[in-house]
C-alpha positions as CSV (number, residue, x, y, z in Angstrom):
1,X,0.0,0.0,0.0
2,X,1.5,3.5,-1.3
3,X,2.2,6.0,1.8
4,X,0.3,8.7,2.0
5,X,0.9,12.1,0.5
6,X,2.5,14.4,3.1
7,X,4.4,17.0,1.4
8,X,2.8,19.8,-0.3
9,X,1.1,19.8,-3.1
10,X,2.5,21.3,-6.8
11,X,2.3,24.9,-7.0
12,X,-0.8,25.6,-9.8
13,X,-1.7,29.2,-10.3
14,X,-4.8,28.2,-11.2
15,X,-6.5,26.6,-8.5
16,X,-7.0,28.2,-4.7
17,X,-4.3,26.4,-2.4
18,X,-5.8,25.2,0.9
19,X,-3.6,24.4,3.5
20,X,-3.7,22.6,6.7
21,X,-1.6,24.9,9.4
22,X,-0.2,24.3,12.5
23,X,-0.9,27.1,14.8
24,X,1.4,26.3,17.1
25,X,4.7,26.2,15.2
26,X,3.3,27.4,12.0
27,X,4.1,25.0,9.9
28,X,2.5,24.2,6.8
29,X,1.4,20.3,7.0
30,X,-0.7,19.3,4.3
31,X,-1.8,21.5,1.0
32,X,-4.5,20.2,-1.4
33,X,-6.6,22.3,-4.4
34,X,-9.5,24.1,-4.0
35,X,-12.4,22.2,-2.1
36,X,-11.1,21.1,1.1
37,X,-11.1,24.3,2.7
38,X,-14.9,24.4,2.1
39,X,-15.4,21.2,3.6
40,X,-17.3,20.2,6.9
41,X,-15.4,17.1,7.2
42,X,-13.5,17.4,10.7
43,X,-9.5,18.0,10.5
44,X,-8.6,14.2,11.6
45,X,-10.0,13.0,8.5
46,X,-7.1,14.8,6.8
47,X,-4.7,11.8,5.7
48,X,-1.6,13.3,7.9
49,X,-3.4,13.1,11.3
50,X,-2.2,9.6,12.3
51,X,-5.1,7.8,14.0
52,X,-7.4,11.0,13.5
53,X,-4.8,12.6,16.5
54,X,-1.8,13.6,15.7
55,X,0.4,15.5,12.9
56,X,2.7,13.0,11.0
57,X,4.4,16.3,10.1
58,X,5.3,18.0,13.1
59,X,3.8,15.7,16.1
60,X,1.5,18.5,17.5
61,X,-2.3,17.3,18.0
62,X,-5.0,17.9,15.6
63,X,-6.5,20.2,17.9
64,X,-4.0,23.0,17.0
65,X,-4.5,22.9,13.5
66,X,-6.7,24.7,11.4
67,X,-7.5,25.2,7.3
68,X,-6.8,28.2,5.7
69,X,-5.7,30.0,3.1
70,X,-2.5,30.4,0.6
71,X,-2.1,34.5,1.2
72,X,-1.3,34.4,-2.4
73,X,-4.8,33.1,-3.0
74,X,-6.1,36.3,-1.0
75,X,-3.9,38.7,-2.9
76,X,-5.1,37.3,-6.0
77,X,-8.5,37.2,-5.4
78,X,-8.7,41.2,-4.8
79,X,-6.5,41.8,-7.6
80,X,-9.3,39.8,-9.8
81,X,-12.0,42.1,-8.0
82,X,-10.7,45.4,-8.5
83,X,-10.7,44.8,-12.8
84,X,-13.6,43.4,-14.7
85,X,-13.2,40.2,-14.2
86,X,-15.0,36.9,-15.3
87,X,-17.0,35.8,-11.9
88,X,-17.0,32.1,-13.8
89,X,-13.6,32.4,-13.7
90,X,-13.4,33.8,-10.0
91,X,-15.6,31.0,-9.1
92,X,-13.6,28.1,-10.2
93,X,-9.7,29.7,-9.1
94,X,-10.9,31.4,-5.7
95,X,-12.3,29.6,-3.0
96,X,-12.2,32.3,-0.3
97,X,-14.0,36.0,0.3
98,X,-12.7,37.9,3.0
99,X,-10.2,37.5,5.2
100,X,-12.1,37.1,9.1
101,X,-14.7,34.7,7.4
102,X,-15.0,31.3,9.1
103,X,-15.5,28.1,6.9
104,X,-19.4,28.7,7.2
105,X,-18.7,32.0,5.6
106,X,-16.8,31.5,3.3
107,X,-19.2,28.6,2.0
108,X,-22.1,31.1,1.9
109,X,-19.8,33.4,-0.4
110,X,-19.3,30.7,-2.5
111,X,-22.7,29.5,-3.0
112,X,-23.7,33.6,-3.5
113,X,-21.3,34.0,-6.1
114,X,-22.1,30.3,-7.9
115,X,-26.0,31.9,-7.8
116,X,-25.2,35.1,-9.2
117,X,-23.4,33.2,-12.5
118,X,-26.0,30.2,-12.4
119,X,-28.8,32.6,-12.9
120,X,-27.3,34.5,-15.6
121,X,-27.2,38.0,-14.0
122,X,-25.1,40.7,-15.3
123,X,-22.6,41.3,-12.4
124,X,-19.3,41.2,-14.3
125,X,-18.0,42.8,-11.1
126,X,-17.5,40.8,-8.2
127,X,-19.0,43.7,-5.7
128,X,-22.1,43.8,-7.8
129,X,-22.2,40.1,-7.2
130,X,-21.7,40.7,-3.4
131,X,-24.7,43.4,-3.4
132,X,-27.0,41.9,-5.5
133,X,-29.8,40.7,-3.3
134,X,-29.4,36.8,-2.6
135,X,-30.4,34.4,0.0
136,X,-27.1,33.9,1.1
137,X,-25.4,37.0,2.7
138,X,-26.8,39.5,5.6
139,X,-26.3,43.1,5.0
140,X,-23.5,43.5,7.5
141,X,-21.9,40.6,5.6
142,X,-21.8,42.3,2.5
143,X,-20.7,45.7,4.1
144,X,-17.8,43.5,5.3
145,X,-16.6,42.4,2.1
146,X,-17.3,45.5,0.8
147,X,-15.2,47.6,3.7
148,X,-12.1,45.3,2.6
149,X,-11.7,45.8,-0.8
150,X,-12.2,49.5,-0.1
151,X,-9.4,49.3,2.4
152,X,-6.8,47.1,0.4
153,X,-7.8,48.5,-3.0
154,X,-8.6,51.6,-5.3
155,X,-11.9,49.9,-6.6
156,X,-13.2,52.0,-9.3
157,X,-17.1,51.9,-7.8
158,X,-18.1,53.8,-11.0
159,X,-17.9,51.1,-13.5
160,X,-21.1,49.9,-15.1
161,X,-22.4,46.5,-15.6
162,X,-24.2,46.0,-19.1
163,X,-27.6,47.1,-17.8
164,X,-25.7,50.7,-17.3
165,X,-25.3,50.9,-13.2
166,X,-22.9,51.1,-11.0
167,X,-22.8,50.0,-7.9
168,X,-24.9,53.2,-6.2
169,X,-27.7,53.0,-8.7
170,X,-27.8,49.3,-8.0
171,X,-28.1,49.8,-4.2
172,X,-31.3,52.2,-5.1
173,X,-32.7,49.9,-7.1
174,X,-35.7,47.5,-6.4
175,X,-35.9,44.8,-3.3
176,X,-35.5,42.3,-6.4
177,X,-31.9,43.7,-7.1
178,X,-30.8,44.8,-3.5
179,X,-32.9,44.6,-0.2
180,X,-33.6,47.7,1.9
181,X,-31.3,46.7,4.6
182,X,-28.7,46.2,2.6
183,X,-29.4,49.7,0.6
184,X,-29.2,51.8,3.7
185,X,-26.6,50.0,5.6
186,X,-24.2,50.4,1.8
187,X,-25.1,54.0,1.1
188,X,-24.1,55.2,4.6
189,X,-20.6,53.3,4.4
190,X,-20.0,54.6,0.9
191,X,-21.3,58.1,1.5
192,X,-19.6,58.6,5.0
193,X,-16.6,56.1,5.7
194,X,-15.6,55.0,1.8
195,X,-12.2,56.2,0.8
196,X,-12.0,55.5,-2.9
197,X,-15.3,56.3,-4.1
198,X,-16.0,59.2,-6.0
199,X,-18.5,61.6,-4.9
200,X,-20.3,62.1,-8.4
201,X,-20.9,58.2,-8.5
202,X,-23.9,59.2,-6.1
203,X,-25.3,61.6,-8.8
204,X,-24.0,59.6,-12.3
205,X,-26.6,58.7,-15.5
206,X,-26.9,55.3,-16.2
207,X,-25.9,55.0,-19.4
208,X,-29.1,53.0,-20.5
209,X,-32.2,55.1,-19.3
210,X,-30.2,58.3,-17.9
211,X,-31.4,57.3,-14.4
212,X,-29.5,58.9,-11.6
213,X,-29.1,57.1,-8.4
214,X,-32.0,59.3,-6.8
215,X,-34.1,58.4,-9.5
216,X,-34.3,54.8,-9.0
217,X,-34.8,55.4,-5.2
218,X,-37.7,57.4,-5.2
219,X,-39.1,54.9,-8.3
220,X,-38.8,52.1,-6.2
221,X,-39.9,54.2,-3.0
222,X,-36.6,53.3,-1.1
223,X,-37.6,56.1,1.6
224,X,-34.1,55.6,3.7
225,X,-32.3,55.6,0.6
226,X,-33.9,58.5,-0.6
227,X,-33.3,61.0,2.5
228,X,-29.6,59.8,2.8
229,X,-28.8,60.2,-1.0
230,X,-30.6,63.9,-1.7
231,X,-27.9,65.6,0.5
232,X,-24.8,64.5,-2.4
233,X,-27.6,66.8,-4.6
234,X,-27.8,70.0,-5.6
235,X,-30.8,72.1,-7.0
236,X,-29.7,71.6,-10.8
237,X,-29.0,67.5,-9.9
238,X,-32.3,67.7,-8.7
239,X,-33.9,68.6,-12.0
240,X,-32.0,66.5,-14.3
241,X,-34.5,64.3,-16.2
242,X,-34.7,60.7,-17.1
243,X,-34.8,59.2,-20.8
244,X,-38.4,59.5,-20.5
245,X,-38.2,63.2,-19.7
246,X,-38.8,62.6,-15.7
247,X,-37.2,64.3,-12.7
248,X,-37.7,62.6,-9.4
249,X,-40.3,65.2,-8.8
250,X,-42.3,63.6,-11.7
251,X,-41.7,60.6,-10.4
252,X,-42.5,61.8,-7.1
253,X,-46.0,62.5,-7.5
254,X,-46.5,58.9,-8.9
255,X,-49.5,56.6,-6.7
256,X,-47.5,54.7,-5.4
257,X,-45.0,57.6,-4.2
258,X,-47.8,59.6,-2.7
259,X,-47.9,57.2,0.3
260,X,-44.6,57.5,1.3
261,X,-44.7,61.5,0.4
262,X,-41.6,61.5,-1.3
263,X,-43.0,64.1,-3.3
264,X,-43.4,66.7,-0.3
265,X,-39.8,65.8,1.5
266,X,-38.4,66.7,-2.2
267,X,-40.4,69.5,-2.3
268,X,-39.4,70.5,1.0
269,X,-35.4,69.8,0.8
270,X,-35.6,72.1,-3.0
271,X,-37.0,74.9,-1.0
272,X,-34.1,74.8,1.7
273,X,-31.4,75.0,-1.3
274,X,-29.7,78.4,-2.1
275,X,-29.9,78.9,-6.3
276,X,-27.2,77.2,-8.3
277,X,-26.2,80.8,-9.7
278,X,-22.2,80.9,-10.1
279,X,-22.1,84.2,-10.1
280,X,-23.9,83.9,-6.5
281,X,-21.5,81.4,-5.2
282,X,-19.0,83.4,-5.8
283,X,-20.1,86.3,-4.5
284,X,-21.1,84.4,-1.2
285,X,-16.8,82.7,-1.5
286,X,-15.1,86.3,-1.7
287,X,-17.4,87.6,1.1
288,X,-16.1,85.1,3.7
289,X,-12.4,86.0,5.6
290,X,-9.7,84.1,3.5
291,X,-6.1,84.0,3.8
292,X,-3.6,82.4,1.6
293,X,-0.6,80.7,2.6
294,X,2.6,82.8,3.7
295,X,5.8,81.3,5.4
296,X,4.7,78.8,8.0
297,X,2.0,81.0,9.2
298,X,-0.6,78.6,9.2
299,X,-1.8,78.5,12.3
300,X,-2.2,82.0,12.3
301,X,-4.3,81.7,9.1
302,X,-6.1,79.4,11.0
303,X,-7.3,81.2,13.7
304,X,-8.1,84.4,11.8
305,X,-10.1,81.9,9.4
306,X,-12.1,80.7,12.8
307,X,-13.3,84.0,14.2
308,X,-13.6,85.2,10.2
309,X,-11.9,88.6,11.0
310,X,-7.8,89.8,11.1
311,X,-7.4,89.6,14.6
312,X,-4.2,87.8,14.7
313,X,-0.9,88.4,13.7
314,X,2.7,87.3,13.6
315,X,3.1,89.7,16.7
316,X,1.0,88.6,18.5
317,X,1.9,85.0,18.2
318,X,5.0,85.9,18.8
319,X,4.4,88.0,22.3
320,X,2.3,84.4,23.4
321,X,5.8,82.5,22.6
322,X,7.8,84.9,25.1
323,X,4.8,84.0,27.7
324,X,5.2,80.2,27.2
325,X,8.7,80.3,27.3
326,X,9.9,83.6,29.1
327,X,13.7,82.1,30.1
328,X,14.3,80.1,27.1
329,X,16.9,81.1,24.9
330,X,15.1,79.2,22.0
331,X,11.9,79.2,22.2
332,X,10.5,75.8,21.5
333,X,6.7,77.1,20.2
334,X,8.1,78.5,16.9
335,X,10.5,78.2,13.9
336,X,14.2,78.8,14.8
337,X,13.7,81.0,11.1
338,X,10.8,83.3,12.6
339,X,9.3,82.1,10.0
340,X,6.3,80.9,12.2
341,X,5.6,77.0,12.7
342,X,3.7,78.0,15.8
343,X,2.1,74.6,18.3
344,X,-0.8,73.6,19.8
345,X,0.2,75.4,23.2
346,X,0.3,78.8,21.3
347,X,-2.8,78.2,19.2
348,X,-4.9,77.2,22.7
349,X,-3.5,80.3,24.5
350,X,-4.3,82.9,21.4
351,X,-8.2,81.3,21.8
352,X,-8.5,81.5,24.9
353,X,-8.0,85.2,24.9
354,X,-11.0,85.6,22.7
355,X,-12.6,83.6,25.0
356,X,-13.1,80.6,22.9
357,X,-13.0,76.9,25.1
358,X,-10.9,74.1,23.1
359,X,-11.5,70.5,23.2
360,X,-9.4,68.0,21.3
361,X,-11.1,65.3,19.9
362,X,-10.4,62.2,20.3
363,X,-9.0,60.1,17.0
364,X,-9.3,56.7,18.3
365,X,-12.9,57.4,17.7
366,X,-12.5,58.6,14.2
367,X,-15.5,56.2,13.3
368,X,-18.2,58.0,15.2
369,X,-17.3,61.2,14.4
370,X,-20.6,63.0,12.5
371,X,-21.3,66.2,12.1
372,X,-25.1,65.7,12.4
373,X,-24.4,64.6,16.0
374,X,-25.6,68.4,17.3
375,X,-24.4,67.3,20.8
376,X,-20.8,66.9,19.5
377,X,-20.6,70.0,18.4
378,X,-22.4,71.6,21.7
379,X,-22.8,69.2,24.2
380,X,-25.4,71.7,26.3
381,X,-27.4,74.6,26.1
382,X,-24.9,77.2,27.6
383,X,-21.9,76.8,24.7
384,X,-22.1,77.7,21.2
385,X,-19.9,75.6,18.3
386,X,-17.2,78.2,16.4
387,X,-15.9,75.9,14.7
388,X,-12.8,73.1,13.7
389,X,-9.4,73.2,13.6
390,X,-7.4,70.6,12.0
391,X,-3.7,70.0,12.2
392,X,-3.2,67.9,8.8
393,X,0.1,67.1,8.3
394,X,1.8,66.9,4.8
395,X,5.2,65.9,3.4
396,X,7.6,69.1,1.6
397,X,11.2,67.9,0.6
398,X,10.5,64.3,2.5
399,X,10.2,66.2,5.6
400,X,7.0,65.8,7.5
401,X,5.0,69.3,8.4
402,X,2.1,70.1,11.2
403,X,-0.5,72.2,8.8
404,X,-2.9,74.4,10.4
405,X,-6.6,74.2,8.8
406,X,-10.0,75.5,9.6
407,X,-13.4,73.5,9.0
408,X,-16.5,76.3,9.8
409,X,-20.4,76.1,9.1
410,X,-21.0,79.6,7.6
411,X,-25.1,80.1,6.4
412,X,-25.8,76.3,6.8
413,X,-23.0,75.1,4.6
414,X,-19.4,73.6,5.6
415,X,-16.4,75.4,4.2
416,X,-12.7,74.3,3.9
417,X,-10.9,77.4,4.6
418,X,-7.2,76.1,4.1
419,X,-4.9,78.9,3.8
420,X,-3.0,76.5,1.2
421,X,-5.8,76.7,-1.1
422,X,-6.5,79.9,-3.2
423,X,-9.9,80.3,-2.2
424,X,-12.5,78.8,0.6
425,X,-14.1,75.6,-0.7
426,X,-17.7,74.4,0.1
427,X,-18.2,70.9,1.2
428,X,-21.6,70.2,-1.2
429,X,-22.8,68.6,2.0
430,X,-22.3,67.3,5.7
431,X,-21.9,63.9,4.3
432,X,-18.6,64.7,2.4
433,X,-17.0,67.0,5.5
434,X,-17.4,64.1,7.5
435,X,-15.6,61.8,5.5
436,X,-13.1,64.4,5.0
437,X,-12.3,65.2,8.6
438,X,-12.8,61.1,9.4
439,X,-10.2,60.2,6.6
440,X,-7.6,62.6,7.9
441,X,-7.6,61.5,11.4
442,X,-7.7,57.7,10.4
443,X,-5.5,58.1,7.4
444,X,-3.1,60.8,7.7
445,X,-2.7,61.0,11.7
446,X,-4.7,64.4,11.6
447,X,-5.6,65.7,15.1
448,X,-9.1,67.5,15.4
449,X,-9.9,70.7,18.0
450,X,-12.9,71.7,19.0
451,X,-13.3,75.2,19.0
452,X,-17.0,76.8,21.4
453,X,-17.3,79.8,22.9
454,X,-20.5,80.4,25.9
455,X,-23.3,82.1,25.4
C-alpha cells in the first residue's frame, strides 16, 4: 500500500491552495486544491493526522490545527475584484471571500457568487455580485466584504455592468436587485466612511435610461435611501431628467410615491437649497475672511479663518511664545527662522483670549465622528460651536510638516478654509466633511480641535 501524500502539493496558479496549518509552530502540514477548505469534514479525516490525532508532520495534536488560506490566494483574489473580471472564472480559481470569514462563511460566499453566475445576472463585477440581493449573505456581511476591498484596493465603484449601473444605482434599485437593509446600511458606508469612491458616483446617468441614483430610489420608493442620498444633490441635480423626460419630482407625484410623500420631503429639501447661480457662489466665496498661505504661518491663518476677521498676527503670536517660554533662549513654540511654525500650546493660549474653550477630539474614535451629532458640536445649552481646527500634516522635501486648517459652518453650509488653497471651498454637503475630517484622522494622523465659545 503506497504511503500517503505528506508533502505539499505542486504549485498551480490556477487553483486556490488550501492548507492545513499548524498554529502552534506554523508549519504548513498538508496542501491540497480548492475544495477542502470548504469542507465540513472534521481536520482528523485529513490523511496526515495519524489515527485521526496527531500531525505526521510535526507531532502537535490535531486540535492546533486549522485550514486556511494560501495568502497568495487572497492577494489574487482582490487583484481579480478590483478589474472586470470573469466571476465564472473567480468562481472556479478562488475559494475564499474575506479574510475574518469562518469556513461557514466563506461557504455562503461561495454558494452567493455560484447563484449570481447560475442565474445569468449581469454582475461582471464581483462587488455587484456581493450586493446583488441573494439568500445567502446579511447586509452586514456584504458591508464586510465591501469595507475590505475598499481598504486594500482603489476599486473603481463607477464602472457599469451591461444594464448601465454602478454600484450606487444598483443599491437604489428594487428589493429584487438589492434589499432595503442592505441599501441603507451600503449608502451610509459609501457616502460617510468610503475612501475610494468618487462623490459624483452618487449623482451619475446610467448610461441605458439616464437614471440617476435618486431616480431609482424614489421609483422604487426606497424612503431611507432617498433622505440619505438627496444631501450629495444639488438644485440643478435635482432637476436632471430621465430618458423618458422625468425628474424625481415627476416621479415623485406617482401613486405609489404619494404614500410614502416622497413628493413633499423633495419639495421640501428644494426649498431649503440656495440657487445654483455661479455668479452667487462666488459672490457668497469672496465675502467670507480668507487667507492664503505665507511662510509657516498657518496657524495664524487658521485662527483668523475661525473668528472670520484679522485679529491675529505674527506679533502677537510671537508675544504668546515669550509668555510660554519667558527664560528660554530658543523658544520651542516656533520656527528657529521666525518664519512661524507655531504649536498647539500657542494656538490654545491665542483662543482662549477671545474667550473661545478648546476641546481636542479624540481620533481613536474617528469612526463616530458625525457632524449631524448636534451634541458633539455643543454638548449643552450654555456653549455655542465656532468651529474646527485641523492640524493635517503633509510631506515638503520628505520632511514631515504640522499644517494648520479651519473647518466652519457659515449660512448652513461647511467650508474648507485652508490657507494653502487659493480660495475657501464648500463641502456640497455634511456627508462629504465628514468623511473628510474622518479620513484625515484615520489616514493621515490628523488631530481635530474643537473650537466653542459660551453664550
Amino acid at each position: 500500500m503506497a504511503a500517503p501524500h505528506v508533502g505539499p502539493a505542486q504549485s498551480n496558479t490556477n487553483n486556490a491552495r488550501s492548507i492545513v496549518q499548524c498554529k502552534k509552530c506554523k508549519k504548513r502540514c498538508y496542501e491540497d486544491i480548492e475544495d477542502s477548505i470548504l469542507s465540513s469534514e472534521p481536520l482528523s479525516t485529513v490523511h496526515i493526522f495519524k489515527d485521526g490525532r496527531r500531525c505526521v508532520r510535526c507531532q502537535h495534536s490535531v486540535d492546533v490545527h486549522e485550514r486556511m488560506i494560501d495568502p497568495d490566494t487572497i492577494k489574487q483574489l482582490f487583484t481579480d475584484a478590483k478589474t472586470k473580471g470573469d466571476i465564472k472564472d473567480i468562481v472556479k480559481r478562488i475559494r475564499y471571500l474575506g479574510h475574518c470569514a469562518d469556513s461557514q462563511q466563506r461557504r455562503l460566499f461561495i454558494n452567493m457568487l455560484k447563484d449570481s453566475v447560475g442565474y445569468g445576472r449581469d454582475t461582471s463585477y464581483v462587488w455587484m455580485a456581493i450586493v446583488w440581493k441573494n439568500n445567502f449573505l446579511t447586509a452586514e456581511q456584504k458591508l464586510q466584504f465591501i469595507q475590505t476591498l475598499d481598504a486594500e484596493f482603489d476599486v473603481q465603484w463607477n464602472l457599469t455592468n451591461e444594464q448601465g449601473l454602478n454600484i450606487i444605482h444598483m443599491l437604489c434599485h428594487n428589493d429584487n436587485i438589492c434589499d432595503k437593509d442592505s441599501s441603507i446600511l451600503l449608502l451610509k458606508f459609501f457616502m460617510s466612511d468610503c475612501k475610494s469612491i468618487d462623490p459624483l458616483v452618487f449623482k451619475s446617468l446610467c448610461t441605458v435610461n439616464r437614471c440617476t441614483p435618486l431616480h431609482y430610489a424614489v421609483l422604487y420608493c426606497k424612503e431611507h435611501s432617498v433622505k440619505l442620498l438627496v444631501h450629495c444633490y444639488n438644485r440643478t441635480d435635482l432637476l436632471v431628467k430621465d430618458r423618458q423626460g422625468q425628474t424625481v419630482f415627476d416621479l415623485a407625484k406617482l401613486p405609489k410615491q404619494r404614500k410614502f410623500k416622497l413628493d413633499v420631503f423633495l419639495k421640501g429639501y428644494m426649498e431649503q437649497l440656495p440657487d445654483d447661480d455661479d455668479d452667487n457662489e462666488d459672490e457668497k466665496t469672496s465675502q467670507l475672511y480668507h487667507e492664503s498661505q505665507k511662510l509657516e504661518m498657518c496657524l495664524m491663518h487658521a485662527l483668523n479663518s475661525l473668528v472670520q476677521d484679522k485679529q491675529f498676527t505674527s506679533i502677537d503670536l510671537d508675544e504668546i511664545c515669550k509668555e510660554l517660554a519667558p527664560n528660554k533662549l530658543i523658544n520651542p513654540h516656533k520656527s528657529l527662522l521666525f518664519t512661524g511654525n507655531y504649536d498647539a500650546n500657542v494656538l490654545i493660549m491665542a483662543l482662549q483670549r477671545k474667550d473661545i474653550d478648546v476641546q481636542w477630539y479624540d481620533a481613536r474614535k474617528a469612526n463616530e465622528f458625525d457632524l449631524d451629532n448636534s451634541t458633539m458640536l455643543a454638548p449643552n445649552a450654555n456653549v455655542q460651536f465656532v468651529g474646527f481646527i485641523l492640524n493635517n500634516p503633509y510631506k515638503k522635501m520628505l520632511i514631515l510638516r504640522r499644517h494648520w486648517l479651519t473647518i466652519k459652518k457659515i449660512d448652513n453650509f461647511w467650508w474648507n478654509l485652508d490657507s494653502r488653497l487659493p480660495e475657501p471651498k464648500r463641502f456640497d454637503n455634511a456627508n462629504i466633511c465628514t468623511k473628510f475630517i474622518r479620513d484625515a484622522l484615520k489616514t493621515n494622523n490628523a488631530e481635530l480641535l474643537i473650537c466653542r465659545t459660551k453664550k
